[in-house]
N, C-alpha and C positions, 0 to 999 in steps of 0.2 A: 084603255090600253092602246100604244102605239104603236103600228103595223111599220114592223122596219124596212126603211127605205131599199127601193133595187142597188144603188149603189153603192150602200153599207152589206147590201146581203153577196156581191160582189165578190167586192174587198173581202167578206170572210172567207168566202170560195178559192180566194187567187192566194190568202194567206195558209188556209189550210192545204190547198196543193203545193205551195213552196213550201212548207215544213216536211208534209208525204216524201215528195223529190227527193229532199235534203236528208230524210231517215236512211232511205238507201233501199234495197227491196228486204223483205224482211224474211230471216233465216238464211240470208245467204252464207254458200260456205264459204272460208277465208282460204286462197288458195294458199297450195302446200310451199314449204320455205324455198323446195329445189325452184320450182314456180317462179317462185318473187326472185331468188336470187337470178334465174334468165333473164327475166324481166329488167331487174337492173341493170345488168353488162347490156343488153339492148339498147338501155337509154342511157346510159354511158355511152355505148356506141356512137348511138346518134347525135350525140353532143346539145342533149335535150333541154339542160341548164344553160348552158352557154349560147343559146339560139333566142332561149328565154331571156337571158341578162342581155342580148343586142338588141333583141326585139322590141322589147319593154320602150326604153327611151323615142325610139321612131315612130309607134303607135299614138304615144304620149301627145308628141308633137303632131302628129296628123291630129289630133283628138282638140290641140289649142283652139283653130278656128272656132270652131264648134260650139267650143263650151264660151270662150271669149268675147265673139262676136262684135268685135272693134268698142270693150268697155275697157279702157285703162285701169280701173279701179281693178276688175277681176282679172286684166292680164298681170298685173303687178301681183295679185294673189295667188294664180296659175303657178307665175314665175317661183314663186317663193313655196308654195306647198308641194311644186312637182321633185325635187329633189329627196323630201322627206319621202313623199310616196313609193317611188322607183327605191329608194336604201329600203321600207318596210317590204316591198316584192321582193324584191332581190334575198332580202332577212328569211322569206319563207320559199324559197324555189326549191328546197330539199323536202318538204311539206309536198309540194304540188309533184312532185319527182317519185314522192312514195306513194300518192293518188294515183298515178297513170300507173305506175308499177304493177299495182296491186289490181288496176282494169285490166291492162294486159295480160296477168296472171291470169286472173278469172276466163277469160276470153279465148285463152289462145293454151296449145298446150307449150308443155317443156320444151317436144323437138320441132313447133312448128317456131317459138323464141330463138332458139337455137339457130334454124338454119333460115333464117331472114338475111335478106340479101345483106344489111348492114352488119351484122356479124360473121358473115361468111367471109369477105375481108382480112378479116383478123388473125392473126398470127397464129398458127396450130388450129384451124377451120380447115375444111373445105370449100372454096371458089368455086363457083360457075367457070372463070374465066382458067382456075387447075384441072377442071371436069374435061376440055375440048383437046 
């Protein structure tokens, strides 16, 4: 019988902890709908999609050197695959929108969403800067 290698017993370890990760904690509760919906005007607020769809592309390019490394072959396929990539992020930013959403529900309560400096701002809030 063969005694499995350290760097396959590893790899099991590093795969079964990315999956644990990735389950999420278990039995947690789904916060309540008032929750999520602060939650979103929040990230509404902050313009959390649109910081995401600027961001993306400048990353991308800070990321060519990198991965490119002065081989034409793979800057030609950089060139040509980043466009596809940045449309499939961009296709799922209401996905990652309702990820954070649903952290910051968990996390935070209704009036501490509520009265975050980015929604205080807003039109029928209360300001810091109405308070003085």
């Amino acid at each position: 019988m063969r005694k499995p290698s350290c760097k396959h017993s590893w790899i099991r370890t590093a795969c079964l902890t990315i999956c644990l990760l990735a389950a999420g904690p278990a039995g947690a509760q789904s916060p309540s709908p008032e929750a999520m919906a602060a939650a979103r005007e929040l990230i509404v607020t902050m313009r959390a999609a649109d910081y995401f769809k600027t961001l993306m592309p400048a990353i991308m390019q800070q990321l060519k050197p990198a991965i490119v490394q002065n081989r034409p072959q793979v800057e030609r396929d950089y060139d040509a695959i980043m466009p596809l990539l940045l449309d499939s992020m961009n296709a799922r930013v209401n996905e990652m929108i309702d990820q954070i959403a649903a952290l910051y529900a968990r996390n935070f309560s209704v009036e501490e969403l509520r009265s975050s400096p980015s929604t205080a701002d807003r039109p029928g809030r209360n300001s810091c800067r109405s308070c003085r």
